[in-house]
C-alpha positions in Angstrom: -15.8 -14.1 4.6 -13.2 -14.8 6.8 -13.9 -11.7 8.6 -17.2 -12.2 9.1 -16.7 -15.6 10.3 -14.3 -14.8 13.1 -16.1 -11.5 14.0 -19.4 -13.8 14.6 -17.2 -16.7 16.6 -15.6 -14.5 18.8 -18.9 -12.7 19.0 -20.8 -15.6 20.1 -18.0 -16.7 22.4 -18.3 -13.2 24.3 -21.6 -13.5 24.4 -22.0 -16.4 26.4 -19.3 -16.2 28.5 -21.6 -12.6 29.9 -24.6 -14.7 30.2 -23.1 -17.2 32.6 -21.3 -13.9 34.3 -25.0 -12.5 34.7 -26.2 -16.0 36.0 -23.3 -15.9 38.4 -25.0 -12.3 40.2 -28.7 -13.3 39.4 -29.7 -16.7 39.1 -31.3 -18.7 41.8 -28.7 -20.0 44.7 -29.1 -23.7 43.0 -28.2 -23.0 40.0 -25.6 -21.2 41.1 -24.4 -24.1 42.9 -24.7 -26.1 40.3 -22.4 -23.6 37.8 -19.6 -24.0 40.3 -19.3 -27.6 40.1 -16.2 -29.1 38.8 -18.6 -30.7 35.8 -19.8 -27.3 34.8 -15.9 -25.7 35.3 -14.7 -28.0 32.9 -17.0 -28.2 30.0 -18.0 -24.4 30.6 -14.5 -23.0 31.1 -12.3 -25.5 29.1 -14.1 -27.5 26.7 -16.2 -24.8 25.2 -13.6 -22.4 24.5 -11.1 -25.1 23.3 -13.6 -26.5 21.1 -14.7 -23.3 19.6 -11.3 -21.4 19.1 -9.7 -24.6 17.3 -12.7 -24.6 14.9 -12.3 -21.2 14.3 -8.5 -21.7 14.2 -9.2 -24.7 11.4 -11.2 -22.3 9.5 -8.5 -19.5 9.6 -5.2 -21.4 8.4 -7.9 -23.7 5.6 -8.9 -20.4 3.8 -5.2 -18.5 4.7 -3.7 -21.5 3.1 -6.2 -21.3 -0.5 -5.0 -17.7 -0.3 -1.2 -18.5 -1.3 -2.5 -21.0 -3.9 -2.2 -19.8 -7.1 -5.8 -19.6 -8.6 -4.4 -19.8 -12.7 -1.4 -20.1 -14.2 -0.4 -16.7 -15.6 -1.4 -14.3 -12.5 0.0 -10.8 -13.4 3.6 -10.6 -11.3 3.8 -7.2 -9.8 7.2 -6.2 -7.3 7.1 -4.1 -4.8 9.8 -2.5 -3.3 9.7 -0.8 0.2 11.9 2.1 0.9 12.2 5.3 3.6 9.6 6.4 3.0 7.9 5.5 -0.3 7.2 2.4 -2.6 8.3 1.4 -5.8 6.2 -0.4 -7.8 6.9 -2.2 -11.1 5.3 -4.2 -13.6 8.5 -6.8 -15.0 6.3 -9.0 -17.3 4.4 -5.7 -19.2 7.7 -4.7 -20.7 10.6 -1.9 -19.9 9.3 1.1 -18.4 6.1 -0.1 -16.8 7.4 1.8 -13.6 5.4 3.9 -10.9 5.7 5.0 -7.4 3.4 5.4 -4.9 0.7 4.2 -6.7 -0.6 0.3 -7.3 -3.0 -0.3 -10.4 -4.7 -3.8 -10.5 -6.7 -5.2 -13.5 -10.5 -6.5 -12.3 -11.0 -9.8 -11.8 -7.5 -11.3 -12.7 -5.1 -12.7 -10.1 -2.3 -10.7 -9.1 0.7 -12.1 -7.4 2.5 -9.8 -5.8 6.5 -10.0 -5.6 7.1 -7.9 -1.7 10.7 -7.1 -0.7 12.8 -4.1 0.7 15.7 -2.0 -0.1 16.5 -0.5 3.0 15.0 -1.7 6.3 12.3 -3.9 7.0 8.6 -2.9 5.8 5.0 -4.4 6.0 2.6 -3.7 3.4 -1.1 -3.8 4.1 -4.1 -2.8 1.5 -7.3 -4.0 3.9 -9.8 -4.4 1.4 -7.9 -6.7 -0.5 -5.3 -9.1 1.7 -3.3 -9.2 5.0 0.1 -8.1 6.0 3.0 -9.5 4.5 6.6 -8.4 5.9 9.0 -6.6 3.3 12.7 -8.4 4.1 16.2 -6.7 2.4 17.3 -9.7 0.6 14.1 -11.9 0.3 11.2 -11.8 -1.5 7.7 -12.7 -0.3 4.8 -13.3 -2.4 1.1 -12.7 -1.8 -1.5 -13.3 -3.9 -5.0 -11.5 -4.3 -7.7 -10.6 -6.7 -9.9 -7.4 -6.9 -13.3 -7.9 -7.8 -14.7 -4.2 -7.4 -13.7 -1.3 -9.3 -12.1 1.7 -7.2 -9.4 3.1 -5.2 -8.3 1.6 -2.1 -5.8 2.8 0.2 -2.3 0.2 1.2 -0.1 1.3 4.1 3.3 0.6 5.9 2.8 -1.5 8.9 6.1 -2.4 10.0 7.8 0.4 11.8 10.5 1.6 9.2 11.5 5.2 10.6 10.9 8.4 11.4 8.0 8.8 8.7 6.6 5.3 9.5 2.9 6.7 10.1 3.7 8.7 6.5 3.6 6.1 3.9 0.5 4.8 2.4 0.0 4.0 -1.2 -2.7 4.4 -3.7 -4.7 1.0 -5.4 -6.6 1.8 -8.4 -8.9 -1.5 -9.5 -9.3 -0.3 -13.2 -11.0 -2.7 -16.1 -8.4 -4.6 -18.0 -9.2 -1.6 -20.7 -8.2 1.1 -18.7 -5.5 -0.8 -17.1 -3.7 -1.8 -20.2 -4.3 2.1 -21.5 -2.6 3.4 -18.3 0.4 0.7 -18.7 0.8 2.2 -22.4 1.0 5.3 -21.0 3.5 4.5 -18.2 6.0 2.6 -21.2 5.6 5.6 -23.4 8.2 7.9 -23.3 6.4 11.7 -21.8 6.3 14.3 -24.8 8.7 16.8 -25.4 7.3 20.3 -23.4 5.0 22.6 -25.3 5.0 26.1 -23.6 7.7 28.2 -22.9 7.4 27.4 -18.9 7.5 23.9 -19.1 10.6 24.0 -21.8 12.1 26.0 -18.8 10.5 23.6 -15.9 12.4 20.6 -17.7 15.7 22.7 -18.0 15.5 23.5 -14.4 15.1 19.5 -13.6 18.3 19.1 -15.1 20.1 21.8 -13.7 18.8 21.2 -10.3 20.2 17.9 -10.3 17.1 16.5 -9.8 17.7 13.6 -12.4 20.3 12.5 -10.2 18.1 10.5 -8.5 15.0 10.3 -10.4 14.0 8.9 -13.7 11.8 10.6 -16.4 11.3 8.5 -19.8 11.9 10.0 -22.9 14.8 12.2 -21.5 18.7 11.2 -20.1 17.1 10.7 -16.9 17.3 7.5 -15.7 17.7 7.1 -11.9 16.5 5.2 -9.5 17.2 6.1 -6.4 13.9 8.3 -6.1 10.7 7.7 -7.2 10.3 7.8 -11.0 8.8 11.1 -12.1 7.4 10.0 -15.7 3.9 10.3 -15.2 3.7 12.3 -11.7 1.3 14.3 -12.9 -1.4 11.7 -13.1 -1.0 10.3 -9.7 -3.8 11.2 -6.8 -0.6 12.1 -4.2 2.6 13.0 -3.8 5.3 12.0 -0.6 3.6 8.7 -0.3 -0.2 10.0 0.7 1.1 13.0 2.2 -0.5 16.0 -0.2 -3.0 15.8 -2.5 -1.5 16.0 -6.4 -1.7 19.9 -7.4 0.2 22.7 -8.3 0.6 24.4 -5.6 1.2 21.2 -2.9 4.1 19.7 -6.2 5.7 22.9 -5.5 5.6 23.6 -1.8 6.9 19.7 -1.7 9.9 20.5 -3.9 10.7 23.9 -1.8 10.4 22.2 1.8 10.4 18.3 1.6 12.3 18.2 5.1 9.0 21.3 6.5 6.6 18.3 5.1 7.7 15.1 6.1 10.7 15.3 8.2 13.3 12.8 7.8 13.0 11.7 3.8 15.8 11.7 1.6 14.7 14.5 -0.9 16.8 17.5 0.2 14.9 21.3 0.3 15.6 23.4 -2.3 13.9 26.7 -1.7 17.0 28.6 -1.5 18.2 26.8 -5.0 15.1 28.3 -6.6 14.1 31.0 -7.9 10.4 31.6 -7.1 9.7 31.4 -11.2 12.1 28.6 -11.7 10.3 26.5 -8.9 6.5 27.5 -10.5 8.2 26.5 -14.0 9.5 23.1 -12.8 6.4 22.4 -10.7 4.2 23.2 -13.8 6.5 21.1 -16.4 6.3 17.7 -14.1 2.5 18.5 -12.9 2.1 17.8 -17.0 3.5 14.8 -16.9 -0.2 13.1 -17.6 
């Protein structure tokens, strides 16, 4: 609504300021007189626009401010945490372990306050359909608060410049009904299930030989870090690198061979001369599991 209204203000302001430009080239000589009369200068040229934009401005800080008013008394808490060049996103009131990356799920129709702050360098998240920007500060948190009333996925972006990969770090929002949503946070607290196949027993020995749980976490195993995103449920998300590459097989390998080919600049080192070609295929196929 608040779109709308400002689109239409501005609109109308641009509107008539080009009609009195075209009287200026086409009207009679009178009337032309007339508009460049200190009256006309003064209600056309000041009053109007100072009338009009302070309405508009009145409008704009009267619906920002219900915006940071908290709309009931339990809002689901959600913190966010900016870093080069990903998010991490956690749910601290759903219990231990409701931890993703990349990757923001909202309930429909309940208020969400989210909890924004960095732990590097200063961010700016953004998801259009749903708020404004709001500036991710090391060492303060600031708090927005929103509500999604339509089911679907949305796209949130950095728009702070952060870095090198600025321009590469979006985020996924899934709107899912409180069902779904409080399935998926079951399956983000449960710990993942002990490998099947003879490739992904081998995928998950190669995580731990790699060193790859040095920095990130996978539940249910003795991987625990956090300097990375957590890995628990990679498998389910839509993309990897922060809304680089679509999820798959192939692009969860190529990412783990040539991070630095991909998206220049990101902390994950390269490890295609680590790898073995069937050790990289069995570790990309035991986290692409990871449902």
């Amino acid at each position: 609504m608040l779109s709308h209204v400002l689109f239409w203000g501005g609109g109308a302001v641009f509107l008539v300021t080009m009609g009195f430009l075209a009287l200026a080239f086409l009207a009679p000589q009178g009337l032309r007189r007339a508009m460049g009369s200190r009256r006309f200068l003064i209600g056309g040229g000041i009053a109007f626009p100072v009338v009009v934009l302070t309405a508009l401005l009145g409008y704009s800080l009267t619906v920002s401010r219900a915006l940071t008013e908290p709309m009931s008394d339990a809002p689901l808490r959600v913190e966010i945490i900016g870093r080069q060049y990903w998010w991490e996103v956690r749910y601290p009131d759903l219990g231990e372990g409701a931890v993703t990356a990349n990757a923001l799920h909202l309930p429909l129709g309940r208020e969400v306050e989210l909890n924004l702050t960095s732990g590097d360098v200063i961010h700016s998240v953004w998801i259009p359909n749903l708020h404004g920007k709001l500036d991710m500060i090391p060492g303060r948190v600031n708090r927005q608060r929103l509500r999604a009333d339509r089911l679907g996925e949305l796209r949130g972006q950095c728009t702070e410049f952060c870095g090198q990969q600025h321009a590469l770090m979006a985020f996924d929002v899934v709107v899912q009904t409180p069902e779904d949503f409080d399935a998926w946070i079951a399956r983000q607290r449960a710990p993942v299930p002990q490998p099947e196949t003879e490739e992904h027993r081998r995928g998950m020995q190669v995580f731990g030989e790699a060193g790859c749980g040095a920095c990130h976490a996978v539940r249910g195993t003795p991987w625990a870090a956090r300097i990375a995103p957590d890995l628990s449920r990679v498998g389910s998300r839509a993309t990897l690198a922060a809304g680089v590459l679509p999820n798959n097989l192939g692009n969860l390998a190529g990412w783990i061979a040539a991070p630095q080919d991909i998206k220049p600049g990101n902390n994950m080192p390269s490890y295609a001369r680590s790898l073995e070609g069937s050790d990289l295929l069995a570790l990309s196929s035991w986290l692409e599991s990871l449902r």
